[in-house]
N, CA, C and O atoms as a DFTB+ gen file, in Angstrom:
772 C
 N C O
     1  1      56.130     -28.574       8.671
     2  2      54.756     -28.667       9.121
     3  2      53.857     -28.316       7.949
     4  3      54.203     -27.525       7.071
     5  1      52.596     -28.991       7.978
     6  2      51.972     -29.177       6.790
     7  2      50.444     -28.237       6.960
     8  3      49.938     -28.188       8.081
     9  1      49.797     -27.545       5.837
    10  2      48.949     -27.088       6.290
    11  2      49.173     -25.638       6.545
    12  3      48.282     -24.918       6.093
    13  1      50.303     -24.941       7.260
    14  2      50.395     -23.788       7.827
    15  2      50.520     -22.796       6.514
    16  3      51.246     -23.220       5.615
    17  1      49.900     -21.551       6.320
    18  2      49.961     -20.952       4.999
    19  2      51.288     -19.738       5.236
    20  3      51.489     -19.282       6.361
    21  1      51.871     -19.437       4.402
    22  2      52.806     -18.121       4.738
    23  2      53.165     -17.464       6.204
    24  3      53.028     -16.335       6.676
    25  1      53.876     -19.153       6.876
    26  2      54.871     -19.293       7.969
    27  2      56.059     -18.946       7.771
    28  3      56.722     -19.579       6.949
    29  1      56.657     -17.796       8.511
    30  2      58.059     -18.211       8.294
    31  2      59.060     -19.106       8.800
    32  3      59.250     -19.435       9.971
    33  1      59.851     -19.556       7.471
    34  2      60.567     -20.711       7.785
    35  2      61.078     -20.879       9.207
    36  3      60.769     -21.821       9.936
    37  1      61.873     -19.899       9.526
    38  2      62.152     -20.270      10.713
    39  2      61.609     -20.777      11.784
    40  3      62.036     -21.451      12.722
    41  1      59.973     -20.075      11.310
    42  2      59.138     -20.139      12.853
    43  2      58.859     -21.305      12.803
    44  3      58.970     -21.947      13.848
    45  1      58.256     -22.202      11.194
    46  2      58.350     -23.160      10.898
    47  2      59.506     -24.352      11.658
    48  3      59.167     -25.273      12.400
    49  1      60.215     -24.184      11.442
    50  2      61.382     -25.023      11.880
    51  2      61.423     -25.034      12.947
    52  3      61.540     -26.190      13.352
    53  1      61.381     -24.143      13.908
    54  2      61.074     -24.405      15.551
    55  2      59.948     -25.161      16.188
    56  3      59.921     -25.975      17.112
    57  1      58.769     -24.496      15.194
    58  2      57.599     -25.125      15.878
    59  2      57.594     -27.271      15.850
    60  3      57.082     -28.259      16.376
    61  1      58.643     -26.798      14.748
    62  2      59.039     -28.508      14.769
    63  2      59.824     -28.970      15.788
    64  3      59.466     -30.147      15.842
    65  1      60.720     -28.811      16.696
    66  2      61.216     -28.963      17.528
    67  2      60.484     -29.655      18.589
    68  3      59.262     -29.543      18.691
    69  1      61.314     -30.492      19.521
    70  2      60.368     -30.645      20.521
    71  2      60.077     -29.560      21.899
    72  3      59.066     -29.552      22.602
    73  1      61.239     -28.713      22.022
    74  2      61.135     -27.616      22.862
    75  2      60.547     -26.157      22.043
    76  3      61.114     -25.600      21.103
    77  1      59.410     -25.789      22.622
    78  2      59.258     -24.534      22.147
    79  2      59.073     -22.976      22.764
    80  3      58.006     -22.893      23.373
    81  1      59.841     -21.724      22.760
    82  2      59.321     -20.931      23.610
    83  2      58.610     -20.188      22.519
    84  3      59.470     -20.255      21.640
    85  1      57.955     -19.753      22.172
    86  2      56.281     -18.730      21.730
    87  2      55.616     -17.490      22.846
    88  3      54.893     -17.286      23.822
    89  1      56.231     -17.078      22.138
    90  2      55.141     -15.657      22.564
    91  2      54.669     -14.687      22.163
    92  3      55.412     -13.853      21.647
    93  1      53.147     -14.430      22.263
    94  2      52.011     -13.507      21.297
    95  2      52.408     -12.206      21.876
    96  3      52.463     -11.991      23.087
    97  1      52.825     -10.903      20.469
    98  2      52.525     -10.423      20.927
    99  2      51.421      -8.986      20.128
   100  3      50.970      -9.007      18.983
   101  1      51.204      -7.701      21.323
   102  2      49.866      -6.693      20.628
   103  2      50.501      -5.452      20.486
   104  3      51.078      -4.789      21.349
   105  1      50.303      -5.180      19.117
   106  2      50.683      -3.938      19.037
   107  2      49.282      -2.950      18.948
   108  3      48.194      -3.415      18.610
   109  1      49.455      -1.741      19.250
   110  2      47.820      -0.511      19.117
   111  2      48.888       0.479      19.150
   112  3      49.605       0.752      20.113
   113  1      48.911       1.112      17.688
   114  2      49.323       2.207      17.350
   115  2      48.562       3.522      18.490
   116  3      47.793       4.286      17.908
   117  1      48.689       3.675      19.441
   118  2      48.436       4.624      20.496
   119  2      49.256       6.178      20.053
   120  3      50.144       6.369      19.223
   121  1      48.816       6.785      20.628
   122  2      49.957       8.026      20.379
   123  2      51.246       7.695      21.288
   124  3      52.190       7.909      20.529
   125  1      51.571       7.432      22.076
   126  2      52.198       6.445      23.039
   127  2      52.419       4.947      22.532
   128  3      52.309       4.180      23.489
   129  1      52.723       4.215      21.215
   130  2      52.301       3.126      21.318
   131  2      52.352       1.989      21.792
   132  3      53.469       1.882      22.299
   133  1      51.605       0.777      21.963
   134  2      51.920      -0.052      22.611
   135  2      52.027      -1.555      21.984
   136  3      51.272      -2.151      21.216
   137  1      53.411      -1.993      22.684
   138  2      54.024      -3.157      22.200
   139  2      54.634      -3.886      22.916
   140  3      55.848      -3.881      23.119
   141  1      53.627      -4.755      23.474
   142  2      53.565      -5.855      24.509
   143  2      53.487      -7.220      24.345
   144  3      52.486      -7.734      23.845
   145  1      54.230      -7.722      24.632
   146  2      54.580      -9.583      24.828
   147  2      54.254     -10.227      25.695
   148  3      54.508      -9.703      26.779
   149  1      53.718     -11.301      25.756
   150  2      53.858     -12.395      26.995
   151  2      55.016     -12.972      27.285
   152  3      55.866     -12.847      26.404
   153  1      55.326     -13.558      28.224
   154  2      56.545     -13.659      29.429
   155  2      57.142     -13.114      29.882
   156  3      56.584     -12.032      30.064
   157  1      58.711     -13.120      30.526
   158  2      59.033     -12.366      31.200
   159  2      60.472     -11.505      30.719
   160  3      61.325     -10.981      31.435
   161  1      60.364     -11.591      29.040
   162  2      61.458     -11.403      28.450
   163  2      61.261      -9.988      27.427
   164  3      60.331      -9.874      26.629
   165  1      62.013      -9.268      27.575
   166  2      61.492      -7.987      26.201
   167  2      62.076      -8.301      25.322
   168  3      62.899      -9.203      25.478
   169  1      61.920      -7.758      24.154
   170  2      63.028      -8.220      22.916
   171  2      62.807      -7.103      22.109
   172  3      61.736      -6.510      22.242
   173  1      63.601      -6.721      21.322
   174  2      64.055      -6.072      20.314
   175  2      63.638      -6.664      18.998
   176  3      64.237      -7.724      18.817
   177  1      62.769      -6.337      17.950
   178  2      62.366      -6.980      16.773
   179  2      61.747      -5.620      15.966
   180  3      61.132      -4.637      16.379
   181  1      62.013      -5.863      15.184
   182  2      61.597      -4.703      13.718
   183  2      62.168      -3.396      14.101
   184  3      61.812      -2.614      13.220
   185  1      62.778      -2.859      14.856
   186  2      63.031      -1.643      15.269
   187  2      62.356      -1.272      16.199
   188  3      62.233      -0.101      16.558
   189  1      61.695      -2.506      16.834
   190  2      60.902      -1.666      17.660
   191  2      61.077      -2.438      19.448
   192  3      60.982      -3.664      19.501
   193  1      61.240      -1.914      20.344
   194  2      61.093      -2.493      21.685
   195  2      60.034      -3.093      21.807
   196  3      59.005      -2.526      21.441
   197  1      59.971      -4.609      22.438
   198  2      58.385      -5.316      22.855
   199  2      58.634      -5.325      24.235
   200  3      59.810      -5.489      24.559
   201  1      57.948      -5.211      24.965
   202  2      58.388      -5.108      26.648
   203  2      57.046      -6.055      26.877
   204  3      55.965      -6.119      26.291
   205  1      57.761      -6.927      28.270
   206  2      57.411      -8.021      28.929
   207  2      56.410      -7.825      29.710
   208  3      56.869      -7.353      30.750
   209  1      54.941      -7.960      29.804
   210  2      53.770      -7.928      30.716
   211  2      53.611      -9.041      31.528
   212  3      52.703      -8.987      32.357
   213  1      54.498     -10.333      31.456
   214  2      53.844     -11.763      32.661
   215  2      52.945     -12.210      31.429
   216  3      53.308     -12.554      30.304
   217  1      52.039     -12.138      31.808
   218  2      50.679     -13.255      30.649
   219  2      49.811     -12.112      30.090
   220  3      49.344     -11.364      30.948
   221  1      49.624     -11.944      29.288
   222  2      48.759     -11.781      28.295
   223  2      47.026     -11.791      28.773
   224  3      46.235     -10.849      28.820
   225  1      46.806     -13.411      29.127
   226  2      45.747     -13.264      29.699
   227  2      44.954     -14.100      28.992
   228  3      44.853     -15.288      29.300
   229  1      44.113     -13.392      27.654
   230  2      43.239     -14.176      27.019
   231  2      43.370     -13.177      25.359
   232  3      43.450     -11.949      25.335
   233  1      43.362     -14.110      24.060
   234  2      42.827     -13.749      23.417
   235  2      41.553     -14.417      22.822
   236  3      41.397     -15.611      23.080
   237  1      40.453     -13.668      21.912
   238  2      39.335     -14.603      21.345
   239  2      39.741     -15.144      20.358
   240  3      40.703     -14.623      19.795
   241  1      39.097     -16.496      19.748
   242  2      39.242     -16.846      18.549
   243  2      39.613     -16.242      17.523
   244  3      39.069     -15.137      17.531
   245  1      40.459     -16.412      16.346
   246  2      40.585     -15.179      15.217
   247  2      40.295     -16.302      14.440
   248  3      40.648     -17.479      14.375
   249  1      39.293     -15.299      13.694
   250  2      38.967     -16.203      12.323
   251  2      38.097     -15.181      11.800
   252  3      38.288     -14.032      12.196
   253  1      36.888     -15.479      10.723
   254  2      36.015     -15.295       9.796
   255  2      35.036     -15.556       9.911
   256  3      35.609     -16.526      10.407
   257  1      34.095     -15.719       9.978
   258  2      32.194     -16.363       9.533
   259  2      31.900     -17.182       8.680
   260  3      32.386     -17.131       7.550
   261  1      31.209     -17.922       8.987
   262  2      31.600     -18.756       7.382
   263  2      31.045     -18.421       6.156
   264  3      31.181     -18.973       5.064
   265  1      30.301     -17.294       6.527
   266  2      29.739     -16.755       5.567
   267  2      30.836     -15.355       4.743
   268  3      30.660     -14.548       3.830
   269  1      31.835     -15.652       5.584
   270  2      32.928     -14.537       4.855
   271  2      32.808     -13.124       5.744
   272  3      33.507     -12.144       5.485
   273  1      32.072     -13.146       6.557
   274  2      32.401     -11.786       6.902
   275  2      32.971     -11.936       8.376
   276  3      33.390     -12.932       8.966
   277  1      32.850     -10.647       8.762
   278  2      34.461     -10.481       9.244
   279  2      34.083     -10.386      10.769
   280  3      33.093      -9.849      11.265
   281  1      35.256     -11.128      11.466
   282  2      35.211     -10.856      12.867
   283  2      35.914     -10.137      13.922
   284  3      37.143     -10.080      13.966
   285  1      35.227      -9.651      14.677
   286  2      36.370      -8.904      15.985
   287  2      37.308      -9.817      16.468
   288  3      37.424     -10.969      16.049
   289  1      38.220      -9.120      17.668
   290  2      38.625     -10.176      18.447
   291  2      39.370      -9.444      19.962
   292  3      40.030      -8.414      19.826
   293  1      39.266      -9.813      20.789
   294  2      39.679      -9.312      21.735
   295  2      40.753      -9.508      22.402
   296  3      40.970     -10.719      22.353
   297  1      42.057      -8.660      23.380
   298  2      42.850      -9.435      23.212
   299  2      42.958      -8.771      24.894
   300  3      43.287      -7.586      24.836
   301  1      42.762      -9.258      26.316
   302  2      43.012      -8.930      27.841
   303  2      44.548      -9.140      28.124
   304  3      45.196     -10.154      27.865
   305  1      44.976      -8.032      28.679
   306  2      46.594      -7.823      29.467
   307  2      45.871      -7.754      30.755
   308  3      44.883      -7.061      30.998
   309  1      46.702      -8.835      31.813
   310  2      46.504      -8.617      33.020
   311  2      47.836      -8.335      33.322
   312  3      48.691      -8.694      32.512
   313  1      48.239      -7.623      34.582
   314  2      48.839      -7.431      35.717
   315  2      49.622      -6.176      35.039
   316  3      50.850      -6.103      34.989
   317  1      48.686      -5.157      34.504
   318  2      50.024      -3.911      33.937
   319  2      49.936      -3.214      35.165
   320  3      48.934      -3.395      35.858
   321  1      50.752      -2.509      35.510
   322  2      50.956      -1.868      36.533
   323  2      50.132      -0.403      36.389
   324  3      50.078       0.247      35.345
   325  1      49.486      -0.019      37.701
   326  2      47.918       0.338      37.821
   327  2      48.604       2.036      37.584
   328  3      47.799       2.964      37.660
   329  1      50.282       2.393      37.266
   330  2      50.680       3.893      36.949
   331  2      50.178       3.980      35.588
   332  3      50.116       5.155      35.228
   333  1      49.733       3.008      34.556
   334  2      49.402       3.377      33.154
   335  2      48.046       3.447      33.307
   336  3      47.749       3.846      32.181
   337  1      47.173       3.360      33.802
   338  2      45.472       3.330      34.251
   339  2      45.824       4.735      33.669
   340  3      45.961       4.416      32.488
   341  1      46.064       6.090      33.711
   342  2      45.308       7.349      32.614
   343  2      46.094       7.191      31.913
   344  3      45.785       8.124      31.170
   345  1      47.151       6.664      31.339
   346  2      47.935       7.082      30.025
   347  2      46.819       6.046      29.339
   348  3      46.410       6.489      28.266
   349  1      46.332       4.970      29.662
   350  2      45.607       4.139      28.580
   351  2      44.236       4.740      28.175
   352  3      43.701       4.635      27.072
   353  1      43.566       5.661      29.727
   354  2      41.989       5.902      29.769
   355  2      42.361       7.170      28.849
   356  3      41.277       7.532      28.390
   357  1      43.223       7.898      28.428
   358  2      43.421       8.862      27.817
   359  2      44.153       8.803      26.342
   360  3      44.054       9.803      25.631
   361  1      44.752       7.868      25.951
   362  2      45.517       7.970      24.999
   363  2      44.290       6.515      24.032
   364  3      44.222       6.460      22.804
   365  1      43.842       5.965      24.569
   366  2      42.994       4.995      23.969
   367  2      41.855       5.628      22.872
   368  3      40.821       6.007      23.421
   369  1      41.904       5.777      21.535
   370  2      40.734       5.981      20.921
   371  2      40.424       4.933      19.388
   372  3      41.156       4.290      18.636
   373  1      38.908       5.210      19.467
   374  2      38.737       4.025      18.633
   375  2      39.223       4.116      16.634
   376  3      39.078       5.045      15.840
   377  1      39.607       3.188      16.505
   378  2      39.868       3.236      15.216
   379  2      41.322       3.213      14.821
   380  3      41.515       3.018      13.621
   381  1      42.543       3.396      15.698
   382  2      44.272       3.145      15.708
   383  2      44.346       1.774      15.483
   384  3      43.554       1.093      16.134
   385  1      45.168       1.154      14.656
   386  2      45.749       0.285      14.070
   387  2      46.246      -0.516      15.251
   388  3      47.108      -0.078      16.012
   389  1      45.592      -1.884      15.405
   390  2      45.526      -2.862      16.570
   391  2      45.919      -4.276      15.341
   392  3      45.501      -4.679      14.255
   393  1      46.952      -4.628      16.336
   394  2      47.590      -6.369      15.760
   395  2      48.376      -6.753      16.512
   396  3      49.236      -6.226      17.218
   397  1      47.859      -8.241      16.234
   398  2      48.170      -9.350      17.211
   399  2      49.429     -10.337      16.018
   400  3      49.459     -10.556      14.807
   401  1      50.354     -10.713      17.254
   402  2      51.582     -11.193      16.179
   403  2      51.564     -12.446      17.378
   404  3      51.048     -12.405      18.495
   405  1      52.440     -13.743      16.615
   406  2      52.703     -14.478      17.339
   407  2      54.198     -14.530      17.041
   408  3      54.594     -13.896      16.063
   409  1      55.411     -15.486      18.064
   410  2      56.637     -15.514      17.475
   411  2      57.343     -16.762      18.282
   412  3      56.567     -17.421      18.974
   413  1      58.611     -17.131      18.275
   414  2      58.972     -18.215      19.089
   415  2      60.649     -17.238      19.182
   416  3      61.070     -16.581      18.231
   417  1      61.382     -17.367      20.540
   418  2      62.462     -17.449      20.731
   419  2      63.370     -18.243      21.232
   420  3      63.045     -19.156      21.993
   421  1      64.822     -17.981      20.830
   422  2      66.127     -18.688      21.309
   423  2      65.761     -19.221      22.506
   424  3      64.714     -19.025      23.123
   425  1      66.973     -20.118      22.887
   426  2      66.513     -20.573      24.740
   427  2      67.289     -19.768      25.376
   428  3      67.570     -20.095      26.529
   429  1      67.746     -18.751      24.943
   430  2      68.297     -17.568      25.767
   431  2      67.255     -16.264      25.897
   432  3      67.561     -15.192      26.419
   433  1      66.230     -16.522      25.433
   434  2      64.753     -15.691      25.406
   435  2      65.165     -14.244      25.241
   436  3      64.671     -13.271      25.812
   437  1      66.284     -14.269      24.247
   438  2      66.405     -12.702      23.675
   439  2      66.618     -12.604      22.458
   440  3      66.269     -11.493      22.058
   441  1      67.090     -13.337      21.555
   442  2      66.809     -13.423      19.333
   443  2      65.351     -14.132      19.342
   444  3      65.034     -15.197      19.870
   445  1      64.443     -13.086      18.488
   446  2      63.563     -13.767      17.973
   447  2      64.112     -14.727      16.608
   448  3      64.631     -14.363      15.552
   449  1      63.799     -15.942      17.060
   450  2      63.296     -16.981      15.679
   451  2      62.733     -16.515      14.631
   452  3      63.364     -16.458      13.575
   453  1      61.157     -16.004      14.747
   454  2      60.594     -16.164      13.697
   455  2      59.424     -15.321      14.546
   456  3      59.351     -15.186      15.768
   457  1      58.481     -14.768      13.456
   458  2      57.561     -14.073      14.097
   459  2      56.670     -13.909      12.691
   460  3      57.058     -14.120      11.542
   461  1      55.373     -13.472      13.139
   462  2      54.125     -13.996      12.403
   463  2      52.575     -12.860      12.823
   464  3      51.765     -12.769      13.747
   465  1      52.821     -12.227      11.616
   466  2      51.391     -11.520      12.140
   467  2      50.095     -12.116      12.129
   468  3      49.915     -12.231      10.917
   469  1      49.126     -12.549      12.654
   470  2      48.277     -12.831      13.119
   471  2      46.967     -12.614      12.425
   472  3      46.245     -13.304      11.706
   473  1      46.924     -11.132      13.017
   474  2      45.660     -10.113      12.870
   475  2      46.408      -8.797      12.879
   476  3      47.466      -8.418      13.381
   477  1      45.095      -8.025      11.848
   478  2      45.582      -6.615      11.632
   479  2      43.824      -5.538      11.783
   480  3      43.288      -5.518      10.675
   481  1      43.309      -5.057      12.447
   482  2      42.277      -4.504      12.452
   483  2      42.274      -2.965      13.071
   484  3      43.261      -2.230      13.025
   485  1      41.341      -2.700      13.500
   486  2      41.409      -1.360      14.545
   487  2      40.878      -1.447      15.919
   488  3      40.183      -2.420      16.213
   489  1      41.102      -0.642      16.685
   490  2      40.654      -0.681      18.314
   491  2      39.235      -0.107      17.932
   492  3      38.925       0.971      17.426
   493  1      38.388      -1.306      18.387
   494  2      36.791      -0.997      18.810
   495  2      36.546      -0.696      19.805
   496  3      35.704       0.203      19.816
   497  1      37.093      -1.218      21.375
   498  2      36.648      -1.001      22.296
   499  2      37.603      -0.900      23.381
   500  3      38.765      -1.134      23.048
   501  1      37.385      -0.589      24.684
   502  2      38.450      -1.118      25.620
   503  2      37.838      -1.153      27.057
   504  3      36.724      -0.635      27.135
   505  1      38.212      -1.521      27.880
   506  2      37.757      -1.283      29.111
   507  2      39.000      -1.953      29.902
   508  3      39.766      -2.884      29.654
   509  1      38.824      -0.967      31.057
   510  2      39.802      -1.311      32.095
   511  2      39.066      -1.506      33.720
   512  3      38.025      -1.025      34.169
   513  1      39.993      -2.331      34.290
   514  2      39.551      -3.012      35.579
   515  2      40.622      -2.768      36.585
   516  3      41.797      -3.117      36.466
   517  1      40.120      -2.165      37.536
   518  2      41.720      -1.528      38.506
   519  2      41.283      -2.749      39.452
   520  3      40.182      -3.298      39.473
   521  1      42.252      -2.998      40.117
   522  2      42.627      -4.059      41.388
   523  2      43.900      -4.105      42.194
   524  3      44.634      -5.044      42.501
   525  1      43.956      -2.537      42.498
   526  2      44.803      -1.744      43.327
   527  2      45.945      -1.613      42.716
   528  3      46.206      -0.555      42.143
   529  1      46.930      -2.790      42.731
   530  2      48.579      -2.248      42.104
   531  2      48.650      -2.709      41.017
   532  3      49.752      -2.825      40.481
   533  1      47.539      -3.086      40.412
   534  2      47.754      -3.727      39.088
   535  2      45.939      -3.399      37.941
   536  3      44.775      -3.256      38.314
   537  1      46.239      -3.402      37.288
   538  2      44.897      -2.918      36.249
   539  2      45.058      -4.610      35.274
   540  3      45.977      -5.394      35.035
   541  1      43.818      -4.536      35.005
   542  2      43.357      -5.090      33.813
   543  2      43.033      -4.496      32.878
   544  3      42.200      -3.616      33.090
   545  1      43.530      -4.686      31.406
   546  2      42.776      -3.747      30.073
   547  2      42.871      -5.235      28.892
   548  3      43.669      -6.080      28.486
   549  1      41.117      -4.690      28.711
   550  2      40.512      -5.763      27.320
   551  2      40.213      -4.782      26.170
   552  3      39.280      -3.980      26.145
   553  1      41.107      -4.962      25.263
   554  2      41.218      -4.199      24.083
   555  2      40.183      -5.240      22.831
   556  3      40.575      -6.364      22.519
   557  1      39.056      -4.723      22.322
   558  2      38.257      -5.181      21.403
   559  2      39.047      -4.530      20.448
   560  3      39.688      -3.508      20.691
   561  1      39.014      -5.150      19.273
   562  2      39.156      -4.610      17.647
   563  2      38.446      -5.052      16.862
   564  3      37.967      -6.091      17.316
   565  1      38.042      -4.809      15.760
   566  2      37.550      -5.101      14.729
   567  2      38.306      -5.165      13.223
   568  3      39.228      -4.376      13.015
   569  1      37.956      -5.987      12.324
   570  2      38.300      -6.142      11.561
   571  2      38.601      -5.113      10.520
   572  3      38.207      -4.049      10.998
   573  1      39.109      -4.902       9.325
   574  2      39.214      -3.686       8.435
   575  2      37.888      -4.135       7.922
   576  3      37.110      -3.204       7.714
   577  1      37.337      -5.601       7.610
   578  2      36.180      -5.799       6.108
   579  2      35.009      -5.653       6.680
   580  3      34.112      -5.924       5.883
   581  1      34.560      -5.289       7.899
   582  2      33.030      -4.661       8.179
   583  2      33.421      -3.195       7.835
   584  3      32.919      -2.430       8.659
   585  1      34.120      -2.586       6.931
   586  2      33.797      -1.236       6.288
   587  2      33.265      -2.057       5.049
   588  3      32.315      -1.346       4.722
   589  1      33.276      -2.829       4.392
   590  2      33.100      -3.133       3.504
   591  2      31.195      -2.979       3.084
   592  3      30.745      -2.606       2.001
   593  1      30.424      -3.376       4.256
   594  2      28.989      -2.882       4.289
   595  2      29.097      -1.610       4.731
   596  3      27.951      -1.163       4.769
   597  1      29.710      -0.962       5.011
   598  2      29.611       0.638       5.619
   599  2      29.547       1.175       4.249
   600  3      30.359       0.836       3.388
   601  1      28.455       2.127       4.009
   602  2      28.611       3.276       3.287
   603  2      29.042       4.270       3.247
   604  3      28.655       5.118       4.051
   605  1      30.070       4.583       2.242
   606  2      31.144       5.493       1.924
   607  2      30.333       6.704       1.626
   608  3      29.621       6.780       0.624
   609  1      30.447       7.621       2.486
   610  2      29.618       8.790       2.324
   611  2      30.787      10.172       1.878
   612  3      31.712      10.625       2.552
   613  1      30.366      10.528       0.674
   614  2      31.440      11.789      -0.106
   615  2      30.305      12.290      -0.679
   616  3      29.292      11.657      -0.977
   617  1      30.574      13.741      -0.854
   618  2      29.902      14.481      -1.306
   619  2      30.931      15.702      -1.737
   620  3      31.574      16.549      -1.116
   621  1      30.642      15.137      -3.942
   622  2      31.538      15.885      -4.606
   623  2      31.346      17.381      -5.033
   624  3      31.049      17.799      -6.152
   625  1      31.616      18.184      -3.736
   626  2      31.357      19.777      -3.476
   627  2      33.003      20.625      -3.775
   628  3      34.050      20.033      -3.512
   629  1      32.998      21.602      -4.167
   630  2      33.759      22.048      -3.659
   631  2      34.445      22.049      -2.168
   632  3      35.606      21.726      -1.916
   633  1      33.161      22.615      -0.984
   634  2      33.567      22.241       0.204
   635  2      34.546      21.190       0.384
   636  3      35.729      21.415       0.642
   637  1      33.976      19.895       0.226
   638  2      34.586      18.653       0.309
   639  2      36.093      18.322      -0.195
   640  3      37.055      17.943       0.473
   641  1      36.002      18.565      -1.482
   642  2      36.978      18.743      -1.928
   643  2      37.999      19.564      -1.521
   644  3      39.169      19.244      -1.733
   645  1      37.739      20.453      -1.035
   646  2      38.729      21.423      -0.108
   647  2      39.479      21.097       1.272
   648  3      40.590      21.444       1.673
   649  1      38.463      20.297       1.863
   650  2      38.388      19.608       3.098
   651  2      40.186      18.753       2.723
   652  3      41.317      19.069       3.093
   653  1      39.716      17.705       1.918
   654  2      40.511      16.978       1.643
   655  2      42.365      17.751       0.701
   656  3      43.559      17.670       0.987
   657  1      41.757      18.249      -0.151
   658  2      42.586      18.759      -0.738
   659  2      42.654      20.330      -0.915
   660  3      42.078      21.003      -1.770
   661  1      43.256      20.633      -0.190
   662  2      43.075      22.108       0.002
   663  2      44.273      22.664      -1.064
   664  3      45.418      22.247      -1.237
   665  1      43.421      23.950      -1.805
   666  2      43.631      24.273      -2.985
   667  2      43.620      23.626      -4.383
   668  3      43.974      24.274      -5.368
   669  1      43.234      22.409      -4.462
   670  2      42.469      21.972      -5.123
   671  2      41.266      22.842      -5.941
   672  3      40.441      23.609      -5.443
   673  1      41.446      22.456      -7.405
   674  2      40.028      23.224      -7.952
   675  2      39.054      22.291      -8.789
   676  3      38.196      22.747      -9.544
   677  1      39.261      21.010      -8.590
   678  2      38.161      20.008      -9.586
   679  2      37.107      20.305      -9.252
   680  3      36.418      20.430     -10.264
   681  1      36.318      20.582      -8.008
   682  2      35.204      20.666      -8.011
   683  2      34.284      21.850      -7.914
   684  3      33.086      21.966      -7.657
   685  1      35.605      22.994      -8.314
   686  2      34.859      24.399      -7.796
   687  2      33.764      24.842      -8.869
   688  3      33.104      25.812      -8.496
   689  1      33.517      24.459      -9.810
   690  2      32.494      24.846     -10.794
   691  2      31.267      24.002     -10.656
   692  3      30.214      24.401     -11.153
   693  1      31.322      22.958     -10.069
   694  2      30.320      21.690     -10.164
   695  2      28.887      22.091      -9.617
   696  3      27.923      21.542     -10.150
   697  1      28.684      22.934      -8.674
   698  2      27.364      24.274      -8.462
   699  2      26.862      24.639      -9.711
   700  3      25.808      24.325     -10.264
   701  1      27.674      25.267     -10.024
   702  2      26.850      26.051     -11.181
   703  2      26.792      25.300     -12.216
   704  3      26.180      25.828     -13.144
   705  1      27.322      23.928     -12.490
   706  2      27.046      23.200     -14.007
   707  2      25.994      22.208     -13.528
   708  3      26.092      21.183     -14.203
   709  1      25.115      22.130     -12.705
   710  2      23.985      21.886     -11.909
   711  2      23.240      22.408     -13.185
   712  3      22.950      21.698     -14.148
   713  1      23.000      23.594     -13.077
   714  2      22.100      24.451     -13.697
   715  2      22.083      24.694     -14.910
   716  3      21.035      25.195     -15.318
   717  1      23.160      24.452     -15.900
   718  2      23.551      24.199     -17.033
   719  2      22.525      23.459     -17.914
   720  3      22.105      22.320     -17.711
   721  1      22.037      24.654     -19.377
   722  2      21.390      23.346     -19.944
   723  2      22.164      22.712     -21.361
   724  3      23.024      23.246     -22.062
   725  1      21.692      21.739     -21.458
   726  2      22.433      20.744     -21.873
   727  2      21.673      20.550     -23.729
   728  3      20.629      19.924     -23.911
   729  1      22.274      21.061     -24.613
   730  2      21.548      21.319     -26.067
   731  2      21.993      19.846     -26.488
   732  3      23.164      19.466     -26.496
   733  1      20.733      18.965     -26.887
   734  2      21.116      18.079     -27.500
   735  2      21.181      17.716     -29.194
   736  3      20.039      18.007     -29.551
   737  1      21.682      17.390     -30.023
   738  2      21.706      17.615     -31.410
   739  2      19.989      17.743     -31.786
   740  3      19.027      17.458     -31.073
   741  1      20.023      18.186     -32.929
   742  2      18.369      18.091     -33.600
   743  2      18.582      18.929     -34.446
   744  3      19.490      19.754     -34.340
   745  1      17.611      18.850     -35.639
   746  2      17.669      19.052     -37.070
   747  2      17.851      20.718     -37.064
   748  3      18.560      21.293     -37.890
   749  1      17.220      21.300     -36.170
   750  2      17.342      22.887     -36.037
   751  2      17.499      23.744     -34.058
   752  3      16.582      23.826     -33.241
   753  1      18.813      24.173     -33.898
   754  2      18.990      24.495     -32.528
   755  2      18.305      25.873     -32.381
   756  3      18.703      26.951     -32.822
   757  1      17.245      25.619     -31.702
   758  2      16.907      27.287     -31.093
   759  2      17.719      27.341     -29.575
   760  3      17.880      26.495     -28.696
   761  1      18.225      29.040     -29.755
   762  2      18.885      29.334     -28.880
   763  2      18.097      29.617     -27.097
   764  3      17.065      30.256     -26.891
   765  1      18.957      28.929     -26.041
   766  2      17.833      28.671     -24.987
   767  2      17.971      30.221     -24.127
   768  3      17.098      30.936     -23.634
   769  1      19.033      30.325     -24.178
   770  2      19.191      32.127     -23.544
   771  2      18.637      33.767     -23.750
   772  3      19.078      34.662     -23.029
């Protein structure tokens, strides 16, 4: 297949086929995390368990702006079963490592083929929708490159520096060389002290 950029072969080679099984799936580094597939099959891939939700539901477009900057994207699980409604309203916070993978399997719907990350951003938003034995949850993310207009706010203090690197000493003098004066060459130095 022509066109597709850094496919793997395999997935490649299936998608050529005339039978295909495909299924997207979301990972959100949660403290709990979560790693969910569409259909009705779990699978085993990277070391990690993907367990079977039914459908997925909806994701948004993934792409860019054409102006280059960067877009969210949202990705709805329907029919999780309405016992995870507080592990999600509680373990959900914004900014954990959210990605969307796509993949195709065997017709025995347990070796993944081939699999394909998607998107890689963070959890912006979420909201959930109860409907008795079953919940709805729409997980927003955002991209990593809207930090890219965010201003990086540091302030090279000791404090700061401590914050980060504790016991650290680069910045413990930087106060007092504030105040420091600074003798610049000239034909005769009078002393400033």
């Amino acid at each position: 297949m022509s066109g597709i950029r850094d496919l793997d072969p395999n997935l490649s080679a299936e998608i050529e086929k005339p039978e295909l099984r495909p299924f997207i799936g979301v990972h959100i580094d949660l403290p709990d995390p979560v790693h969910a597939i569409t259909g009705n099959m779990s699978i085993r891939y990277a070391g990690q368990d993907w367990h079977a939700i039914g459908g997925l539901g909806a994701i948004d477009t993934i792409g860019e702006g054409t102006d280059g900057s960067a877009v969210g994207v949202k990705a709805t699980l329907y029919q999780v079963p309405s016992e995870f409604r507080d592990d999600v309203a509680d373990q959900a916070k914004r900014g954990c490592l959210y990605e969307l993978f796509v993949g195709a399997v065997d017709a025995t719907y347990q070796n993944v083929i081939g699999f394909k990350k998607l998107w890689v951003g963070r959890l912006d938003s979420y909201e959930i929708v109860d409907a008795g034995e079953t919940i709805t949850v729409s997980a927003g993310g955002e991209s990593r490159m809207r930090d890219q207009r965010r201003p990086a706010i540091k302030r090279f203090t000791d404090w700061w520096q401590q914050r980060r690197y504790p016991g650290d000493r680069a910045f413990e003098y930087v106060q007092r060389m504030v105040e420091v004066p600074v003798l610049w060459a000239k034909g005769k130095q009078d002393a400033v002290l």
